[in-house]
C-alpha positions in Angstrom: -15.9 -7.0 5.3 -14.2 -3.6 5.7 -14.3 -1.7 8.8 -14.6 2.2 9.7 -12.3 2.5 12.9 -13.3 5.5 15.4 -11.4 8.5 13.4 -12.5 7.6 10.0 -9.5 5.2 9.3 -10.7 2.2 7.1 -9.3 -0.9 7.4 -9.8 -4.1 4.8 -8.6 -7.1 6.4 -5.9 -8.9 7.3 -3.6 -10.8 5.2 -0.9 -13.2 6.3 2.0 -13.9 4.0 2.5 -17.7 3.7 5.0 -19.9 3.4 5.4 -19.7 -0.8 6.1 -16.1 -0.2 2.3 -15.1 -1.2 0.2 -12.5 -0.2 -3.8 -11.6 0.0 -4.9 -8.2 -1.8 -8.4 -7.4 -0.8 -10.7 -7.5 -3.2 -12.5 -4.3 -2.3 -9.1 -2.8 -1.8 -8.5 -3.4 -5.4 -11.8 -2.3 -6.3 -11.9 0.9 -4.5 -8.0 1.7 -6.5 -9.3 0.3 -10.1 -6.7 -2.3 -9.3 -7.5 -5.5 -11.4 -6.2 -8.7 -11.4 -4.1 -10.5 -13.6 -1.6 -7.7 -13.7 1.0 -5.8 -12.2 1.0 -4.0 -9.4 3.5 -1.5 -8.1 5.2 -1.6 -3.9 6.6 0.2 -2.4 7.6 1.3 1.4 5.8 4.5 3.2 8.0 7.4 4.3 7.5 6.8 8.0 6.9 3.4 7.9 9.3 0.1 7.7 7.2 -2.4 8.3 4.8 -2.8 5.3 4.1 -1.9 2.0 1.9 0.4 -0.3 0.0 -0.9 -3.4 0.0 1.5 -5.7 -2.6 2.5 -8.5 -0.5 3.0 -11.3 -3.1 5.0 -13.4 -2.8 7.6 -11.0 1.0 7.9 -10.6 0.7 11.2 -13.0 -1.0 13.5 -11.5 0.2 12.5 -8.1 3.3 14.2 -6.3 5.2 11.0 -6.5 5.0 11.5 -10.3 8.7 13.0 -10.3 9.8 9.9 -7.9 7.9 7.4 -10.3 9.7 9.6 -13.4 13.3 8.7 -12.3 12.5 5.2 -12.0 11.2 4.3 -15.5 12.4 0.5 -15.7 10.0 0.2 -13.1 6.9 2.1 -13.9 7.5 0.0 -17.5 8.0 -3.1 -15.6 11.7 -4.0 -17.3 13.6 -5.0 -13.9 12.7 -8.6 -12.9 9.5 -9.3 -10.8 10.4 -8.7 -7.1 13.7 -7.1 -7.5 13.7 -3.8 -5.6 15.1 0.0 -6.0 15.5 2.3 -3.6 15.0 5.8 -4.2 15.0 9.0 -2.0 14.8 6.7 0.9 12.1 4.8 -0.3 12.0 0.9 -1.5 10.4 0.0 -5.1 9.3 -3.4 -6.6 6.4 -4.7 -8.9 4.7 -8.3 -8.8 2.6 -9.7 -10.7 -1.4 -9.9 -9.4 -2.4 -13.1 -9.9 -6.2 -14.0 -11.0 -7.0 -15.2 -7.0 -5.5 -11.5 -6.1 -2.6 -12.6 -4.6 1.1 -11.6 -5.4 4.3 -13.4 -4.8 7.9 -12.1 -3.6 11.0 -13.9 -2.8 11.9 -14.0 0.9 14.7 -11.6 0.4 11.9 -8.9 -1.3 9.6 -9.1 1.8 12.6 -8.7 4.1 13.7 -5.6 2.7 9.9 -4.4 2.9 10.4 -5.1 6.5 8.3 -8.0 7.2 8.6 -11.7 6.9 6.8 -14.8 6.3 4.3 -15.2 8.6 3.5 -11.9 9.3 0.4 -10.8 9.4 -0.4 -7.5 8.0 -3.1 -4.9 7.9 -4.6 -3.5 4.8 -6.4 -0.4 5.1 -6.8 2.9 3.0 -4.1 5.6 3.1 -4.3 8.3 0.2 -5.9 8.8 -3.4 -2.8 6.5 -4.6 -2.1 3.5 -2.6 -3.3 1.6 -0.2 -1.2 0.6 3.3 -0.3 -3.1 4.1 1.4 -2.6 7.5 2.4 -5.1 10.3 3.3 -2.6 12.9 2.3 0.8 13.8 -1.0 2.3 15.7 -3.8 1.4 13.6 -2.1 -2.3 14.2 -3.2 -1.9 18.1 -6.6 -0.2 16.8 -7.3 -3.1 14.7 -6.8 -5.2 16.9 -9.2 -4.1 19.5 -11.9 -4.4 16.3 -14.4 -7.3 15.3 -15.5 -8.0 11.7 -12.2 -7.3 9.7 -12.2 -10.3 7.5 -8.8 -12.5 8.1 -7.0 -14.2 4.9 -4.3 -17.2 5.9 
């Protein structure tokens, strides 16, 4: 069950990344973004933020103002670098993984390092703009979450 945090801020649930290098995506995360399973998703890392990652609705890359980022990068946006390998652009960090039926994805060890995080960690997803949606395992909506009951918790 999602929460609405004093401020507006909505927050999903938590997800931990396991030991196979898997991670949870919120079904009503996915919902909300038209995100659907059995396909692939693009990550990538937040401006101010180095511990987490952003899903991102790919439909709406176009009219977005990251469409002239998203434009430089085509072998990603048509999914022709391998699964997990990442690109950094304008000081930004880029993959795509594949969405599994279940909803989760799957990166190597080294991927979820350069995202900042590591197996084990257990991150927060909660709504950020029209585009993505936040997966974060630092920052102050962290400490606000955790100070909330009934986010649902994935391990």
């Amino acid at each position: 069950m999602a929460v609405v945090a004093k401020g507006g801020k909505y927050f999903y649930a938590w997800s931990k990344i396991l030991p196979d290098g898997s991670f949870y995506l919120p079904e009503q995360a996915l919902q909300e973004y038209n995100i659907k399973t059995e396909s692939k998703v693009i990550l990538m890392t937040g401006r101010n933020t180095t511990k987490g990652f952003s899903v991102v609705c790919k439909d709406l890359i176009p009219n977005s103002p990251l469409a002239a980022v998203f434009a430089s990068m085509p072998e990603l946006q048509n999914f022709e670098i391998p699964e997990g390998h990442t690109i950094v652009f304008k000081e930004r960090t880029f993959c795509w993984a594949y969405l599994n039926k279940e909803g989760y994805i799957t990166l190597p060890t080294k991927t979820w390092n350069e995202f900042g995080v590591n197996v084990g960690d257990k991150l927060l997803s909660l709504r950020a703009t029209h585009l993505a949606f936040n997966n974060l395992s630092e920052g102050p909506y962290i400490e606000q979450a955790k100070q909330l009951r009934g986010i649902l918790i994935y391990e």
